[in-house]
N, C-alpha and C positions, 0 to 999 in steps of 0.2 A: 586717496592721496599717496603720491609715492614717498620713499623714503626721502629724497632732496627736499623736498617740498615740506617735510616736517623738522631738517632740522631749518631750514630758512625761517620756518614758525617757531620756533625753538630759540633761534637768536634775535627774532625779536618779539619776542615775550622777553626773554636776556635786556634788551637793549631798551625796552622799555623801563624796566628796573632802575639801570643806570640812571636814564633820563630824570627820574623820578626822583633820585638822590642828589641831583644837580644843585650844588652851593647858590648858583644862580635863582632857582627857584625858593630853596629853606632860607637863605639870610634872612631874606626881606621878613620873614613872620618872624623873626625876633630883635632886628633893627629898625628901625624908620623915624624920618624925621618930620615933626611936626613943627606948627607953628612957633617958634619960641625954643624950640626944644630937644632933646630925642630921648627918642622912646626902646630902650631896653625893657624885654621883655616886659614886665609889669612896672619896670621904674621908669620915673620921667626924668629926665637930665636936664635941667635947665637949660637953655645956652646960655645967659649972664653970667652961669657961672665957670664959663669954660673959657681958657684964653687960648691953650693948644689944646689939638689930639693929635695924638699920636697911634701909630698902628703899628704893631709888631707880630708877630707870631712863626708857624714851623707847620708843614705837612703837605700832603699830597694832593690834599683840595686848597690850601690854604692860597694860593695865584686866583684863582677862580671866586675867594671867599672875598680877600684885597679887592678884587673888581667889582663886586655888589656892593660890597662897602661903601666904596669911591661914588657910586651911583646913587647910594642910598644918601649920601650928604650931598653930593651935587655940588658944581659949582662955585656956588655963592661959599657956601660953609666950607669947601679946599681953601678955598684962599681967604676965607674973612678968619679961619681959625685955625688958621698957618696949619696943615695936616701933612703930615708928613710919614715915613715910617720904613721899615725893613724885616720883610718877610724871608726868611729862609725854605724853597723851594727845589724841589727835583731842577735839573739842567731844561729836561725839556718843556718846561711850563713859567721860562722866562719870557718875558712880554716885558715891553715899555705901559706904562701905568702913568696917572698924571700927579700921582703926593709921592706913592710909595714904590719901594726898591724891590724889585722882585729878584733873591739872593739865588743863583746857583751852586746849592751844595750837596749834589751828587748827581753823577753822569751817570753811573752803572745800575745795572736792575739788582745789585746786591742786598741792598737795601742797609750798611752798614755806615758807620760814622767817616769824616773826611775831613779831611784840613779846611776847605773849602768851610765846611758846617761851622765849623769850630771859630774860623775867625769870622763867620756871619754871627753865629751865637754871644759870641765878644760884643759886638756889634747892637746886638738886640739889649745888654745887657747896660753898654755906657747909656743908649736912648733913654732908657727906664729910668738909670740912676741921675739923668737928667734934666728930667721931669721938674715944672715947679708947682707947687700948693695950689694953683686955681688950674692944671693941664690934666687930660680926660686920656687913658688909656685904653685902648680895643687893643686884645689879641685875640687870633685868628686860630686855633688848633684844631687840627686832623690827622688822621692815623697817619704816620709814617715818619711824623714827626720825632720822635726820639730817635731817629737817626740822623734826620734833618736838623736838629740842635745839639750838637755833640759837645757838652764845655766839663771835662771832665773833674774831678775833685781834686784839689792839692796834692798835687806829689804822685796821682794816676797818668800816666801818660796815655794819648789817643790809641797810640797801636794795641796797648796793652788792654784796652776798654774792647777794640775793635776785634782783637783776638777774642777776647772772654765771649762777644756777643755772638761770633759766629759758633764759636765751639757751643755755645749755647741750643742755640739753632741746629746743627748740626745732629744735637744731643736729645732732640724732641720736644724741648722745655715748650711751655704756651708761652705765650705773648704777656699775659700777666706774670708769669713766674720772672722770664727774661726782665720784663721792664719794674720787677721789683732788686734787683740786682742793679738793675739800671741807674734807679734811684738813687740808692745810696753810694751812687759812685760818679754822681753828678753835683755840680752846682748851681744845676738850674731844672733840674728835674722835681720831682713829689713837692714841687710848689715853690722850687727853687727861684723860680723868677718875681714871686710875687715880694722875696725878700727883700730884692734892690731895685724896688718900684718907690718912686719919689712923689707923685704926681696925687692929686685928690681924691680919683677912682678910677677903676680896672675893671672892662667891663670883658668877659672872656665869650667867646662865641666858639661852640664846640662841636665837630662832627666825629659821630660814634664808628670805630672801625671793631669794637668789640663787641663781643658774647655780653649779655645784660647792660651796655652803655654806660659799665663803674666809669666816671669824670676820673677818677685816679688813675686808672689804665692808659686811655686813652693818651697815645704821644707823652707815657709816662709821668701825666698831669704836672705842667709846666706850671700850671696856678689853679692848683687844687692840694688840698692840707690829704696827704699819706696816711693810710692807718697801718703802710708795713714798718718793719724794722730791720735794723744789720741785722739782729739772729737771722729773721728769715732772709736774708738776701745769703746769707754762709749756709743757710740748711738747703734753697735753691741748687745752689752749687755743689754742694755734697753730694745729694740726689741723685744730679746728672752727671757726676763721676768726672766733674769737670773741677773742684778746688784745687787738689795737688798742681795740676797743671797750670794753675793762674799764676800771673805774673807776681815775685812777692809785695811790689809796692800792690799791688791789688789787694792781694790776703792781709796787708798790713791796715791798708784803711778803713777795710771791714772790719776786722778784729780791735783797731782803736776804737771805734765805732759803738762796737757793741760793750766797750769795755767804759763808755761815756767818754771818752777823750775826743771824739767827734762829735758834732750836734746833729741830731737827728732832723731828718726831713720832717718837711710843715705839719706840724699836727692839728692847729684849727687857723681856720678861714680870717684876717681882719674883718671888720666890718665894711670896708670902703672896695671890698673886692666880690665881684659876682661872674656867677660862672654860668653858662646858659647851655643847654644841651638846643642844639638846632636841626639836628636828624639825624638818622637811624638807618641800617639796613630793614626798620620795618618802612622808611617811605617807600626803597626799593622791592619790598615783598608788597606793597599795595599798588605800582605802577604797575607790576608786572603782573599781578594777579587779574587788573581794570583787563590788560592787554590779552591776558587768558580768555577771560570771560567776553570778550568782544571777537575773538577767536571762532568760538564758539565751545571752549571746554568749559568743565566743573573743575574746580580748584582745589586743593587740597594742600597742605601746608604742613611740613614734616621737619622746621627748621630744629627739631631734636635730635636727627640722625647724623645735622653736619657739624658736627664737634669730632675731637682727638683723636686717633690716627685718620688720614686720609685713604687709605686702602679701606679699614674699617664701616668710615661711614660712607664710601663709594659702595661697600656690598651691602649695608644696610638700604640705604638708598635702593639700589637696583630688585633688593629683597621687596621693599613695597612697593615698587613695580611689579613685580609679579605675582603679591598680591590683589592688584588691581587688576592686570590680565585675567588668571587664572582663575579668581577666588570671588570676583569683584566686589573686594574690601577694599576703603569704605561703598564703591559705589563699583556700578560699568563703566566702559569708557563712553566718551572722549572725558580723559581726566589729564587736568593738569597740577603733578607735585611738584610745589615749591619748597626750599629751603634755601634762612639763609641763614652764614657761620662762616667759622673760622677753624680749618684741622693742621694738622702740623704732620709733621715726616720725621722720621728719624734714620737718618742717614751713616751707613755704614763708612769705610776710613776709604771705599772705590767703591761711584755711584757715578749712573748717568746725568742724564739733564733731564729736568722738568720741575715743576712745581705744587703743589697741595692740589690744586685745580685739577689739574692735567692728572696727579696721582687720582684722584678719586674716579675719574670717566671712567683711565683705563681699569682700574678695578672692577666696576660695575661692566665694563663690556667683559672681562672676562669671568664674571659670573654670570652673565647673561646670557653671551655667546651668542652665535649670527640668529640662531633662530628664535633664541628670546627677547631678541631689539626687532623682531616684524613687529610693524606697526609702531615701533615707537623709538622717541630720538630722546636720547639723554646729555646735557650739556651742562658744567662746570665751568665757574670762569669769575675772577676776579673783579670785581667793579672798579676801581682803578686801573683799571688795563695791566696789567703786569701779574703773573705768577713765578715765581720760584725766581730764577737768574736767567731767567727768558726772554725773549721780546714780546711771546703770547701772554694773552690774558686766562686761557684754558682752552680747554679741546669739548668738541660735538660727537658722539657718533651715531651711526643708524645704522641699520641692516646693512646696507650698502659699504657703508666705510671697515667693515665686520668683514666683509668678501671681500674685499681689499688685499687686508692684512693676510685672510687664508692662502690668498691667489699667490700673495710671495713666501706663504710657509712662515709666516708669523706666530709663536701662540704670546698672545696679552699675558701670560703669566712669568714667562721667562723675561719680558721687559720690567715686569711690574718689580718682579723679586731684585732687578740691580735698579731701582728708580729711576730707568729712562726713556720717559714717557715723552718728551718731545720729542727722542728719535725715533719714536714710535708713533706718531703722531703727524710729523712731518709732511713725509714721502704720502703718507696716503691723504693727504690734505684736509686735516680733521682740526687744527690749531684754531684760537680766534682769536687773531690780530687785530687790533682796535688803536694802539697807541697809545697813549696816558689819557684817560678820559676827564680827571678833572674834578673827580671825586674818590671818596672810598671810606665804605661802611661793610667791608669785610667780603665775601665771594656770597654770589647768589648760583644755586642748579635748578635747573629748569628740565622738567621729565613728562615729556609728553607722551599722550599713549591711548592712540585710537581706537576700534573695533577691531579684532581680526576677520581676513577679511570670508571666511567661515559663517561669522557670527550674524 
């Protein structure tokens, strides 16, 4: 098989993954409506005792979650139980819906908080508090969500939250670190929304965009009780050399905070509120795995290499490639390694374009280099479509795309060292554009790796 031909199997083994994580598919195993009733996870909900629902939620599957929903009531129950609601969603995954409002608040692939969010979040928050004693609550949360619900704390202002986030970012921090900072400088984050819920029950439906699927992480758990605290949200920012720098209403609300002059985020669950985990990037490590094996590879699954830096675990990665080549640990080929995870960048103060995604490939090609990718295609990529401040979702490459780069006097480490991996990825057409797919449970890499052809 030539190189083309392997990354084409490459992206869709990829795109099976995706498929496989689709809201469309997971709602329905923890929603549904029966006779009389619906059915949450293992609780029955009466309908007698329901007079509204209401639907609210935040994130990057959450359009696509809204629409199973709507399906899964049907209907009769939109209109017999007056359904109504307002989701806070990316720009591009606005659609007209028949209960609920699909919010646009954010156009950019930054991934940062916006005015937009902020008086959606408003928005989602009167709903709640609106709520009467017999009215049944659904929200909708997935990863992207804490920048999709942006309603900052007393006396923090947006920009000042928005700066801290990126310098964050910027700074290396994980996604948990970030969204424990997050937390305590929100009033609707670490379970903030569940406080000015009015209504008789909250029933939360959740898609995992993190490393172990903590509900607290996740869109910085909107209706889920925190076990962090201000200390750690001021020792976060210490850390990453980002305190001094924060805005002082920022350091002031943490430090009242911590001093009890603020109330700390949710620490236990009421009773009337349930939280449901609905999928994982392990559904999209089992699509893509079915997709391997009907391929015809052996599967092998390495999701412990793709964690913290992204240069790091693109050379660990391409390291058990070579394994497999060379050494053939665990097995010979035709082997397909899977992992899925979430790495971070740390961004110097002048940096190209690209993304975790994109960083990881090129890393791994240039420890591989053209003659260590014969025979095999290694591909990184976002399952929500988007990497870094991109339009791609991650980059492919193979031998082929390896001569490429040499052909114009490229070397993959002078890109890698100023992290601008979509310029480097570009011009030799190695990106993978997909669009906002609709889901996301964090990035999946796909490393396929035939016979040589020797062997």
């Amino acid at each position: 098989m030539n190189e083309g031909g392997l990354r084409d199997q490459a992206r869709r083994v990829w795109q099976a993954g995706v498929a496989a994580a689709d809201p469309l598919r997971l709602v329905p195993g923890a929603l549904r409506a029966e006779s009389g009733a619906l059915v949450a996870g293992d609780r029955r909900i009466p309908l007698s005792e329901i007079d509204r629902i209401l639907i609210v939620g935040a994130g990057k599957a959450s359009a696509r979650m809204a629409m199973v929903v709507e399906s899964v009531l049907g209907r009769g129950l939109l209109r017999e139980r007056r359904v109504h609601g307002w989701v806070n969603v990316p720009d591009a995954a606005v659609r007209s819906l028949r209960a609920v409002h699909l919010h646009g608040a954010r156009s950019s692939h930054d991934n940062l908080p916006t005015r937009a969010g902020w008086l959606g979040a408003r928005r989602i928050v009167a709903l709640l508090q609106g709520l009467g004693p017999r009215d049944l609550a659904i929200a909708l949360v997935s990863g992207g969500g804490s920048a999709l619900l942006p309603l900052p704390a007393p006396g923090v202002s947006l920009v000042a939250k928005r700066r801290l986030v990126a310098a964050l970012h910027s700074a290396g921090a994980t996604i948990g670190e970030v969204n424990v900072v997050r937390k305590h400088l929100s009033a609707v984050k670490g379970g903030g929304l569940v406080r000015g819920f009015r209504g008789s029950r909250m029933v939360s439906l959740i898609l995992s965009d993190v490393v172990g699927d903590r509900l607290d992480v996740i869109a910085s758990g909107p209706t889920v009780p925190d076990p962090s605290t201000f200390a750690e949200a001021i020792d976060v920012l210490e850390r990453y050399g980002v305190w001094r720098g924060a805005a002082e209403a920022v350091r002031s609300a943490l430090l009242d905070g911590r001093a009890g002059r603020r109330p700390e985020t949710l620490k236990a669950l009421p009773p009337n509120v349930e939280n449901l985990l609905v999928g994982s990037v392990r559904n999209a490590l089992d699509g893509a795995s079915a997709e391997a094996r009907r391929l015809g590879y052996r599967v092998v699954e390495r999701s412990d290499l793709l964690h913290g830096e992204a240069a790091e675990a693109g050379r660990a990665l391409a390291a058990a490639a070579l394994d497999v080549r060379l050494r053939h640990r665990p097995g010979p080929p035709p082997i397909c390694i899977l992992a899925g995870g979430e790495t971070t960048v740390r961004l110097g103060p002048r940096h190209g374009r690209g993304g975790r995604a994109q960083e990881t490939v090129l890393a791994a090609l240039a420890t591989l280099g053209e003659d260590g990718l014969e025979g095999m295609a290694f591909l990184c990529a976002g399952t929500d479509g988007e990497d870094g401040s991109t339009d791609a979702a991650g980059a492919v490459v193979d031998r082929r795309i390896a001569a490429r780069a040499r052909a114009r006097g490229w070397d993959p480490s002078s890109f890698l060292g100023r992290h601008d991996a979509c310029s480097f990825f570009e011009p030799l057409g190695a990106l993978i554009r997909t669009g906002m797919t609709g889901t996301n449970v964090m990035d999946l890499a796909v490393i396929l790796i035939r016979p040589a052809p020797s062997a």
